[in-house]
C-alpha positions, 0 to 999 in steps of 0.5 A: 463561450469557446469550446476547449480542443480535446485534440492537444490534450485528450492524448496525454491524458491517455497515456499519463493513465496507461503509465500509472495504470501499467508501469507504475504498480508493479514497481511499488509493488516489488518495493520491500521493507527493511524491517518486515513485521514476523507474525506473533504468537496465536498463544497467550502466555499462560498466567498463574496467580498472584499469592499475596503475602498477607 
């Protein structure tokens, strides 16, 4: 059975990783959403009591 030649190929799977790992975070990291969600209150709102009219 042939043994496969890492020479043609061992280089590009190198530097395809040194892409993804050192140019490409920083850029889907600067991405901003248009709508950003604000924080909600930490507070419930206060309930009263229901008076039933019977």
């Amino acid at each position: 059975m042939p043994r496969l030649n890492p020479a043609p190929w061992v280089a590009t799977l190198l530097f395809s990783w040194l892409v993804f790992l050192t140019i490409l975070p920083p850029k889907v990291q600067a991405h901003t959403y248009f709508n950003e969600p604000s924080p909600t209150n930490v507070e419930k709102p206060k309930t009263e009591p229901w008076t039933w009219p019977w």
